[in-house]
C-alpha positions as CSV (number, residue, x, y, z in Angstrom):
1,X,-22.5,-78.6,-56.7
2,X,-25.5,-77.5,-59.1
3,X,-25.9,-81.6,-59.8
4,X,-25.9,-82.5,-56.5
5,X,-28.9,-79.9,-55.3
6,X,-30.9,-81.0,-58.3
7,X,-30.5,-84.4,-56.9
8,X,-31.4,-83.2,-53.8
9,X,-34.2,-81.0,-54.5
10,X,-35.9,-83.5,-57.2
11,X,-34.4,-86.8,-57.9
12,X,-35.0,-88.1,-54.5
13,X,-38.0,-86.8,-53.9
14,X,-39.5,-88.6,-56.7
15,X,-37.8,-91.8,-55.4
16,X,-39.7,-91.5,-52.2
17,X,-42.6,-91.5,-53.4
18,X,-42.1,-94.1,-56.2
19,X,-41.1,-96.0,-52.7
20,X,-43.9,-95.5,-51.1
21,X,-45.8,-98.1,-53.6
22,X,-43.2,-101.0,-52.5
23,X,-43.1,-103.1,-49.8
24,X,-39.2,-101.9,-48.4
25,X,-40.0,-100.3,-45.9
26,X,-36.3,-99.4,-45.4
27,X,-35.9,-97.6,-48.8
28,X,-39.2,-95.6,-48.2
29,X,-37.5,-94.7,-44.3
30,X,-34.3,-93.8,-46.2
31,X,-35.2,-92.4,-49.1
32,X,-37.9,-90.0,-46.8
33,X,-35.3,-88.9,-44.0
34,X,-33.0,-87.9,-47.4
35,X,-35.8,-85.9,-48.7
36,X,-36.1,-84.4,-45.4
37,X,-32.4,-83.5,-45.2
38,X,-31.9,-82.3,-48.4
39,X,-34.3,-79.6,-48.4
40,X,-33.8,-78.8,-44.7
41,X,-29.9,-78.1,-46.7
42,X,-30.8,-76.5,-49.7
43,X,-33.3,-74.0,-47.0
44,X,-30.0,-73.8,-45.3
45,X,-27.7,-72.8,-48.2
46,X,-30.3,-70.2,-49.9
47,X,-30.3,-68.1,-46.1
48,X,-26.2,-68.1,-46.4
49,X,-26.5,-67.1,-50.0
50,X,-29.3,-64.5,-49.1
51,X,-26.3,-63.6,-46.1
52,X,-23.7,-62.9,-48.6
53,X,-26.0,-61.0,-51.0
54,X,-27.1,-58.3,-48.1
55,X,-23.5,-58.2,-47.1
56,X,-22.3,-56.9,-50.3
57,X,-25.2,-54.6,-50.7
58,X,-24.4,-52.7,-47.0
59,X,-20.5,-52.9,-48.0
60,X,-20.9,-51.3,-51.6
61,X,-23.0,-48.4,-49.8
62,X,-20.3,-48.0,-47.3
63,X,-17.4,-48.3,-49.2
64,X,-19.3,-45.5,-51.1
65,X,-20.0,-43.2,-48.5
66,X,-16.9,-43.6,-46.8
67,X,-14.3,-42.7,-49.8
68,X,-17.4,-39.9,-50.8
69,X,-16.5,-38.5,-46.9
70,X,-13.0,-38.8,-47.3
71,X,-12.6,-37.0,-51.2
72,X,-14.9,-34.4,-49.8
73,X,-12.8,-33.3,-46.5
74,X,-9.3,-33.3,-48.7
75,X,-11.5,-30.8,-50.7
76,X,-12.2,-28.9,-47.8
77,X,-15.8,-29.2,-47.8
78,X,-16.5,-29.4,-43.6
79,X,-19.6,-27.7,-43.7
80,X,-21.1,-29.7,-46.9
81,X,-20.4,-32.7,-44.9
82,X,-21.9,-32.1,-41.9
83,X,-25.0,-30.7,-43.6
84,X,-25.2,-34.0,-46.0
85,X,-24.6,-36.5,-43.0
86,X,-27.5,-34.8,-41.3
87,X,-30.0,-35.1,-44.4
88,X,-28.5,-38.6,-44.5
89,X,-28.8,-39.6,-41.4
90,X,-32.6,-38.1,-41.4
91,X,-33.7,-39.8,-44.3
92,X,-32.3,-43.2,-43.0
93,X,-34.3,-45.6,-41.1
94,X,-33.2,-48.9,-40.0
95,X,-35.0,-51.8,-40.4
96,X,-34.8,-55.7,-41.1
97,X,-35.9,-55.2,-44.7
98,X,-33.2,-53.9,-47.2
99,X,-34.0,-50.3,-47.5
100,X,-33.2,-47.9,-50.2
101,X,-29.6,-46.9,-48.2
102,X,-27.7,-47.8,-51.3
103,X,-29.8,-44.9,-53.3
104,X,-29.5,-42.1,-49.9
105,X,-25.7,-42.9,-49.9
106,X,-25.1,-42.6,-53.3
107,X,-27.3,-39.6,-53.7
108,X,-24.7,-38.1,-50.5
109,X,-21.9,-38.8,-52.7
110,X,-23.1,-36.9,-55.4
111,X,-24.2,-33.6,-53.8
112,X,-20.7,-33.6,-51.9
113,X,-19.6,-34.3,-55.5
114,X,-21.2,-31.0,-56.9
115,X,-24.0,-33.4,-58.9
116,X,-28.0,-33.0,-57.4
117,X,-30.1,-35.8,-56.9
118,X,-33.6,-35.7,-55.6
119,X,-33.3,-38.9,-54.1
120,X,-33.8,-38.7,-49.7
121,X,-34.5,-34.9,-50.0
């Protein structure tokens, strides 16, 4: 795949505009609508890889918080909780960027833990 999106991104790039010098004006049509394409696809793929990377980012967090929610009601800990999932939820603030959630919901997890951390205090 790498080969293929160097070709893309660079080798025919070049061609066009090696083209462009020639008299086929076929090749310089071809070789410019491929240009086109291929970094119209490579724009394309980066987003879905971008996609995947926040995915895994918000997922980690809440597989996190969740199994920090869960070991710390089989403990017993109600009251903890409820008092972390209110400094949590206090300290979060949604937005299109990637916040620091990771950091506030691993900090959670280790105050219900019996560990302190500073962090979304």
């Amino acid at each position: 795949m790498i080969p293929f999106l160097l070709l893309l991104a660079f080798v025919v790039p070049f061609a066009w505009f090696l083209a462009e010098f020639q008299n086929r004006r076929w090749l310089r049509i071809l070789l410019g609508i491929s240009s086109l394409f291929g970094i119209f696809f490579i724009g394309a793929l980066l987003d879905a890889v971008r996609g995947l990377n926040a995915n895994t980012y918000y997922s980690t967090a809440n597989e996190e918080l969740i199994k920090a929610t869960r070991v710390a009601l089989e403990s017993g800990k109600v009251d903890e909780v409820i008092v972390e999932l209110k400094r949590l939820d206090n300290a979060h603030e949604p937005t299109y960027e990637r916040p620091h959630y990771q950091e506030l919901v691993s900090a959670y997890a280790q105050k219900l833990a019996g560990k302190q951390s500073n962090v979304g205090d």
